[in-house]
Backbone as CSV, one residue per row, in Angstrom:
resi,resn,N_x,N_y,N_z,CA_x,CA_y,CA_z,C_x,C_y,C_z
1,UNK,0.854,-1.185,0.000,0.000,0.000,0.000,0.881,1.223,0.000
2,UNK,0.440,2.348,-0.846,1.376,3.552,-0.698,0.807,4.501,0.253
3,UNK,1.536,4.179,1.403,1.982,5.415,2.151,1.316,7.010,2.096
4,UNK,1.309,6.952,0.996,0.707,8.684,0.489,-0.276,8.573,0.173
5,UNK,-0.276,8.026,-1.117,-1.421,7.417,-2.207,-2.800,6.962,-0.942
6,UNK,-2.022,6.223,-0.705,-3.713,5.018,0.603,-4.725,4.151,-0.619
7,UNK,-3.697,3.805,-1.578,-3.981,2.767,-2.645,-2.732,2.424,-3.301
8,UNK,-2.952,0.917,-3.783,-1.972,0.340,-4.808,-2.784,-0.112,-5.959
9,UNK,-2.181,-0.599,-7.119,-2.169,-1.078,-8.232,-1.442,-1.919,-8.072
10,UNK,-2.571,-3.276,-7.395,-2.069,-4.851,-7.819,-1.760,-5.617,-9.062
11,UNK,-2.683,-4.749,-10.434,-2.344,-5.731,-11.390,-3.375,-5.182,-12.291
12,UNK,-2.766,-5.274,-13.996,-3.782,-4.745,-14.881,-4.028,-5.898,-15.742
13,UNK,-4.915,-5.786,-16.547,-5.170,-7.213,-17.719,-5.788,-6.365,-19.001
14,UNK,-5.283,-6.471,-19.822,-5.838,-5.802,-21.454,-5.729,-7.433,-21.945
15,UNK,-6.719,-7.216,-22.890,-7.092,-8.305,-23.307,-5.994,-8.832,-24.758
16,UNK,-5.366,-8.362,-25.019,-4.273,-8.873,-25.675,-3.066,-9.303,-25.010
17,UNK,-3.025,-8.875,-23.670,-1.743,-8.820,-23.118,-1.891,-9.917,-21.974
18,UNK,-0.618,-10.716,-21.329,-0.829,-11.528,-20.102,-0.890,-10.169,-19.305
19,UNK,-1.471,-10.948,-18.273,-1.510,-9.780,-17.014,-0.392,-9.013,-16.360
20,UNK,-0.345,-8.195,-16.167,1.016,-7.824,-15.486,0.421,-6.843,-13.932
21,UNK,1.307,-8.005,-12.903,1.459,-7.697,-11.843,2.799,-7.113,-11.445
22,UNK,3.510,-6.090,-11.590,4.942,-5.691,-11.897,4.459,-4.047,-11.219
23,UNK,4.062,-4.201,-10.263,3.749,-2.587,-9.875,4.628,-2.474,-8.212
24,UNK,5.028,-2.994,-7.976,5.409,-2.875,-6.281,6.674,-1.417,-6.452
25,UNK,7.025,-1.144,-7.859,7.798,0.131,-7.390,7.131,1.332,-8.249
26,UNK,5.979,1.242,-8.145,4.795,2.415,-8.583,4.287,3.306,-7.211
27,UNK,5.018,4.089,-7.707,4.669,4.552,-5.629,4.201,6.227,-6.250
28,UNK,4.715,7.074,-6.801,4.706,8.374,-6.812,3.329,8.855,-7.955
29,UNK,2.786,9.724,-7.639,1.064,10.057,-8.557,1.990,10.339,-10.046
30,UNK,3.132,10.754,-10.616,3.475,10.601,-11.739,3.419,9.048,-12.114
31,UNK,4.253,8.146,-11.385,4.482,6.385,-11.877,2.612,6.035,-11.777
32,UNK,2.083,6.083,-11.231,1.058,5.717,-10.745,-0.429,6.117,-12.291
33,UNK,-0.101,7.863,-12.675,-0.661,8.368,-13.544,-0.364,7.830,-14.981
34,UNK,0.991,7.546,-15.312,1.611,6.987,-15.869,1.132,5.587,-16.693
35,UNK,1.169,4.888,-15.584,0.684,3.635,-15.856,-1.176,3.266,-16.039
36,UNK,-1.503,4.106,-15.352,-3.319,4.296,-15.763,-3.699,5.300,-16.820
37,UNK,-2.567,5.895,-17.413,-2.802,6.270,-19.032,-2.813,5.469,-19.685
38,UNK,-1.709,4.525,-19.735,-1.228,3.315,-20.473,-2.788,2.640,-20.143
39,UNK,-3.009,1.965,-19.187,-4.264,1.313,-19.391,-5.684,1.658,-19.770
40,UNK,-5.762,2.596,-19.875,-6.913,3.270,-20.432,-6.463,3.682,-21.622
41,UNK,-5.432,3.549,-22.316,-4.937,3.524,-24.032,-4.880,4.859,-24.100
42,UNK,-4.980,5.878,-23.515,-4.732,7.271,-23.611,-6.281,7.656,-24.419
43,UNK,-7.327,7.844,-23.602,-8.430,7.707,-24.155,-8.978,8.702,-23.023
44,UNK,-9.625,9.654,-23.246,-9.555,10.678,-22.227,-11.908,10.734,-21.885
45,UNK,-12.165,9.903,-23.260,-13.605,9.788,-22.537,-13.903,8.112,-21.641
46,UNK,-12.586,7.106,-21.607,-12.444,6.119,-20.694,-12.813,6.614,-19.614
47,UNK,-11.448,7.618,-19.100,-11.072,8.236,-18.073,-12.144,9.468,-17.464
48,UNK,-13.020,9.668,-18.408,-14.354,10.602,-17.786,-15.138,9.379,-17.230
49,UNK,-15.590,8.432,-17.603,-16.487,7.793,-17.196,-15.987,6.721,-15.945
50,UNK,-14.489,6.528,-16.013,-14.219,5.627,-14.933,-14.150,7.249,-13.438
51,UNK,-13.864,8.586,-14.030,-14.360,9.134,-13.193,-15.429,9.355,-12.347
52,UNK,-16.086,9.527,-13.044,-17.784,9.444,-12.753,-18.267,8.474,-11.910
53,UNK,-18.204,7.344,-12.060,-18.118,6.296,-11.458,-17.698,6.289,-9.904
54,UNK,-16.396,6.828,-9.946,-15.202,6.777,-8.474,-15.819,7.694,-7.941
55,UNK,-16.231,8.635,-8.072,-17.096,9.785,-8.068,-18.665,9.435,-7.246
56,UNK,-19.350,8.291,-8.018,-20.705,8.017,-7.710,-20.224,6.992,-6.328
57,UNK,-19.435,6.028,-6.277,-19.105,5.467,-5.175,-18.639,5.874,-3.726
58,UNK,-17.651,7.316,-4.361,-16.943,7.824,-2.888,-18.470,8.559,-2.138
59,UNK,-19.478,9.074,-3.070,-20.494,9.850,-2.469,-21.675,9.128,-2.161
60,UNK,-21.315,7.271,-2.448,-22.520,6.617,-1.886,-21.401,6.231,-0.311
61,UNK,-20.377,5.901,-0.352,-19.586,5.272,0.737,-20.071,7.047,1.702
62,UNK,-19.195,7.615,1.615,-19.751,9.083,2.064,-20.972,9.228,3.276
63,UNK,-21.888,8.510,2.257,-22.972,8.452,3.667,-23.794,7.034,3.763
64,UNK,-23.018,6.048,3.556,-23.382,4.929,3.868,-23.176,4.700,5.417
65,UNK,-23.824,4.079,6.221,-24.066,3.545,7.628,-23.444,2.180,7.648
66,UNK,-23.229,1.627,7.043,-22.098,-0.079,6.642,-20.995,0.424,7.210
67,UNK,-20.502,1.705,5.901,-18.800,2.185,6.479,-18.681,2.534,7.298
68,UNK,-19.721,3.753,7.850,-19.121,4.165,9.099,-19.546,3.371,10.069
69,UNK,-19.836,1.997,9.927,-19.827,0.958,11.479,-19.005,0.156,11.047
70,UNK,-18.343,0.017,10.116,-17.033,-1.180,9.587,-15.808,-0.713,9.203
71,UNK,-14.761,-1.611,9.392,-13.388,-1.487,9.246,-13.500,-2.090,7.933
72,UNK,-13.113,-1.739,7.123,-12.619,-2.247,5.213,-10.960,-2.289,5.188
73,UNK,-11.417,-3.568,5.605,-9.088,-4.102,4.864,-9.376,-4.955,3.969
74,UNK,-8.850,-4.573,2.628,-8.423,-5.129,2.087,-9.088,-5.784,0.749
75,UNK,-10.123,-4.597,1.021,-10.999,-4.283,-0.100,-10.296,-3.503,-1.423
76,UNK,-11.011,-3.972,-2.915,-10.446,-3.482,-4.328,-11.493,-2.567,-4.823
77,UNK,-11.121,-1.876,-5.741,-11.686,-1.262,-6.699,-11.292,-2.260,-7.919
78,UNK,-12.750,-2.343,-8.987,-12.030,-2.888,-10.348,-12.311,-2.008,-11.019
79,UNK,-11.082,-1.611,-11.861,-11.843,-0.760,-12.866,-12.264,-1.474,-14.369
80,UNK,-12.837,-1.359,-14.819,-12.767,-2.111,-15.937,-13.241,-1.569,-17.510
81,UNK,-12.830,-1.504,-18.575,-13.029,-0.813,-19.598,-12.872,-1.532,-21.285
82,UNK,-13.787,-0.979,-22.153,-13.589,-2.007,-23.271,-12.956,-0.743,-24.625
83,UNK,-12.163,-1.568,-25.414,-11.800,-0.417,-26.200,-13.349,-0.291,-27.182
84,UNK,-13.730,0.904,-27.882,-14.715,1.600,-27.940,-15.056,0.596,-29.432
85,UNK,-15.835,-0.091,-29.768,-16.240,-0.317,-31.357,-16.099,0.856,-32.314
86,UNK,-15.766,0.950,-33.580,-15.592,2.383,-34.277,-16.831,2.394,-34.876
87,UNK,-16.935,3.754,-33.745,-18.235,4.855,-33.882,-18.937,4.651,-33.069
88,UNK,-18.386,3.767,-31.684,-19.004,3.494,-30.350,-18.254,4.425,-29.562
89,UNK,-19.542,4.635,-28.532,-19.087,5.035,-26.840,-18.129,3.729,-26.099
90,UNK,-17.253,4.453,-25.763,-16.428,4.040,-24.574,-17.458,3.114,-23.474
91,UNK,-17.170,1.999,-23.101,-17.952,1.574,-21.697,-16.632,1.421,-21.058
92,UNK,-16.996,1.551,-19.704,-15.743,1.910,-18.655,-16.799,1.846,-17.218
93,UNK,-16.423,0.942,-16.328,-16.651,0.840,-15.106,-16.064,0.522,-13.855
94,UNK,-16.704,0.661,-12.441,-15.611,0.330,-11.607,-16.840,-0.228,-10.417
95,UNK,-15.959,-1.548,-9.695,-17.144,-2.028,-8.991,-16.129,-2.100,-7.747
96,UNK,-16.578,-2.047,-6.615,-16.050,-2.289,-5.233,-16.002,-4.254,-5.073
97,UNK,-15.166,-4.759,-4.625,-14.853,-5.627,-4.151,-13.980,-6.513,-3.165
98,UNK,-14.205,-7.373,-2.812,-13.073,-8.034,-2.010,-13.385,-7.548,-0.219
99,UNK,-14.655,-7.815,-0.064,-14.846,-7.409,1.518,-14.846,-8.460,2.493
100,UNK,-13.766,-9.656,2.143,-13.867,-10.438,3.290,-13.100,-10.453,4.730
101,UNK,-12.848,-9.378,4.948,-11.432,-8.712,5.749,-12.306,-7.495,6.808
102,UNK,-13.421,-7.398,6.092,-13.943,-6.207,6.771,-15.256,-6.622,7.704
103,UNK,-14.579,-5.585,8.930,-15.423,-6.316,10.072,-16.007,-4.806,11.119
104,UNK,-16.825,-5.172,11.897,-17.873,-4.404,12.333,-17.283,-4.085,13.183
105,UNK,-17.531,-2.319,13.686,-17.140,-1.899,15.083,-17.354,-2.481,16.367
106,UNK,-17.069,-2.370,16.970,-17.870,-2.341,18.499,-18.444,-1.193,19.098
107,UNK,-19.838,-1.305,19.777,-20.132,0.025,20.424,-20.402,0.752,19.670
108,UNK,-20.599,2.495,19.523,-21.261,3.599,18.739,-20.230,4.365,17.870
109,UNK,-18.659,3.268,18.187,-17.617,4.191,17.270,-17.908,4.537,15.683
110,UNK,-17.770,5.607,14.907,-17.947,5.807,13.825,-16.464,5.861,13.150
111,UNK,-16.555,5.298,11.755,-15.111,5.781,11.175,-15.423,6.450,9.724
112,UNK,-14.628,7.661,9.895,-15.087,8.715,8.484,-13.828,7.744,7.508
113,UNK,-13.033,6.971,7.333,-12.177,6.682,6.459,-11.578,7.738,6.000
114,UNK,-10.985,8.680,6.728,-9.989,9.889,6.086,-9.131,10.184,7.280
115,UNK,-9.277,9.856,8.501,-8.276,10.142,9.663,-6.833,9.384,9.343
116,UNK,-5.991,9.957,9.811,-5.062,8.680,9.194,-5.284,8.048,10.186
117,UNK,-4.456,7.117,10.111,-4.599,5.192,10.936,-3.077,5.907,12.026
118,UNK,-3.899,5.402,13.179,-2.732,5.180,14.401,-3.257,4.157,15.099
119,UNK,-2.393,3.586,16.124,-2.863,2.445,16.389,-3.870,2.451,17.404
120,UNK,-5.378,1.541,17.272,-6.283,1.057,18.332,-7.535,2.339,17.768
121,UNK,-7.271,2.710,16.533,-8.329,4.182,16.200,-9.132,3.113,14.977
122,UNK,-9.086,2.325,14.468,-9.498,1.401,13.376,-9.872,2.306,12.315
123,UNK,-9.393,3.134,11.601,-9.005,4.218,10.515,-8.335,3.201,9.247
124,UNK,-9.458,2.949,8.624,-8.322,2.142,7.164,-7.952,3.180,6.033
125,UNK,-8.314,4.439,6.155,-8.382,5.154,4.980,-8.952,4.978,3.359
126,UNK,-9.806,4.258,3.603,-10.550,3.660,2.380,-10.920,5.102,1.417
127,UNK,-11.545,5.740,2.537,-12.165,7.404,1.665,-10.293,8.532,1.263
128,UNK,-9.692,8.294,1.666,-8.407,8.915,1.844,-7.570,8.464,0.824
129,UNK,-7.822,7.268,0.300,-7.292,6.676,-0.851,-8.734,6.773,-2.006
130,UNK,-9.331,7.197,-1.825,-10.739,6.737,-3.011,-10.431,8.429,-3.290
131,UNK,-10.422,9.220,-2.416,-10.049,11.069,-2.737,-8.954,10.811,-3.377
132,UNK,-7.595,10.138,-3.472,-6.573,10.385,-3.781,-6.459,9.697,-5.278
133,UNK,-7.443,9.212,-5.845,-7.449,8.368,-6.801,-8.780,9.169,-7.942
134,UNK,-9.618,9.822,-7.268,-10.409,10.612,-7.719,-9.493,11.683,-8.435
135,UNK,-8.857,12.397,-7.318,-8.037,13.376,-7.349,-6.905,13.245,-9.359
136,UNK,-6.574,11.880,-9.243,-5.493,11.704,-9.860,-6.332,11.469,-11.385
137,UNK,-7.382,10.625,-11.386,-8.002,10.664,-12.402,-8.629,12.064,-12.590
138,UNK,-9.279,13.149,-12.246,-9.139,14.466,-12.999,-7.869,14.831,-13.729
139,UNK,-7.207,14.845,-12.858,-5.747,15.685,-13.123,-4.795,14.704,-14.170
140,UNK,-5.099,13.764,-14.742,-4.772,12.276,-15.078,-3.771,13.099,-16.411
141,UNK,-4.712,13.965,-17.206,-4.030,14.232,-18.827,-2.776,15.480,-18.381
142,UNK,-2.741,16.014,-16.864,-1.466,16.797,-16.856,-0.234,16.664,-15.779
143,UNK,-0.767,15.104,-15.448,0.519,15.073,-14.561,1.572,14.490,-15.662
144,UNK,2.828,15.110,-15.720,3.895,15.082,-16.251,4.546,13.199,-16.076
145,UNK,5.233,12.497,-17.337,5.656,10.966,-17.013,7.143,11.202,-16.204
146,UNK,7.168,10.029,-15.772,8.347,10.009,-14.643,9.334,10.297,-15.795
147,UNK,10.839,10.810,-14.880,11.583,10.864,-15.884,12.118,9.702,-16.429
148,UNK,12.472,9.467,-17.569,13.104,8.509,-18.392,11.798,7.897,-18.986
149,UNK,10.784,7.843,-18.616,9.610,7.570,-19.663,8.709,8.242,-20.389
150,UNK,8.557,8.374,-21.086,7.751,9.097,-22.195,6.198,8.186,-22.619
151,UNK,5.237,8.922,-22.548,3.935,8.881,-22.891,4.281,8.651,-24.222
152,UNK,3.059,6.874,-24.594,3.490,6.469,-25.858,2.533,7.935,-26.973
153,UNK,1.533,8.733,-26.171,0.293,9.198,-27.446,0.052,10.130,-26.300
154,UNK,-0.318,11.207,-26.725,-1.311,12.092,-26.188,-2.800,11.603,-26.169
155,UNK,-3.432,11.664,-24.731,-4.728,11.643,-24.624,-5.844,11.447,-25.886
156,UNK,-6.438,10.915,-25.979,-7.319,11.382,-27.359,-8.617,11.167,-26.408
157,UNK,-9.830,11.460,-27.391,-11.243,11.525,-27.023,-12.284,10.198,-27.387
């Protein structure tokens, strides 16, 4: 998990390609932006709609009564996206998964998922990483590539 971020990128799959799980030194919102251009093919109405999406989730989690009585470890986001048929819309989605880790408070404690985590406060930062990933997909077409790599294409529509 990154430290900053309060998300990783376990692993992408394009359907021509084997999967590649090769992310453990993707740490910085350039490496990170970088590599979710590449998977979204530099396609900038993908990247509106997988917004939208991250968007519709952080503001159902937001005021859901589940989260704020449960601890979430170790829960995913999928994002998932098809390249567009020519003269088709983009489909692009993202579903929450992987909640077998996540377990119920005790008592009337509430957790906003944005405090950071110290110990015995049960703070996973779920919302702290879902902002930071929101955040990165707006800003996605101007964060600059790490140095020594170069963006294969400019964004298209």
């Amino acid at each position: 998990l990154h430290r900053y971020l309060r998300f990783r990128i376990d692993g992408i799959k394009q359907a021509d390609r084997d999967p590649d799980k090769n992310f453990k030194t993707v740490r910085t919102n350039q490496e990170v932006a970088y590599v979710l251009r590449k998977h979204i093919d530099y396609r900038d109405e993908t990247r509106l709609k997988l917004l939208e999406r991250l968007k519709e989730i952080r503001a159902t989690v937001e005021k859901s009564r589940f989260f704020e009585s449960h601890e979430v470890i170790g829960s995913s986001l999928l994002l998932v996206h098809d390249q567009p048929l020519e003269g088709g819309a983009a489909r692009a989605n993202v579903w929450m998964i992987d909640f077998g880790k996540t377990t119920p408070l005790n008592g009337d404690k509430a957790l906003d998922h944005r405090t950071p985590w110290q110990e015995g406060n049960q703070e996973d930062g779920y919302l702290f990483g879902l902002d930071n990933l929101v955040d990165l997909f707006e800003n996605l077409n101007d964060i600059q590539a790490p140095e020594g790599l170069e963006d294969d294409q400019p964004a298209v529509g």
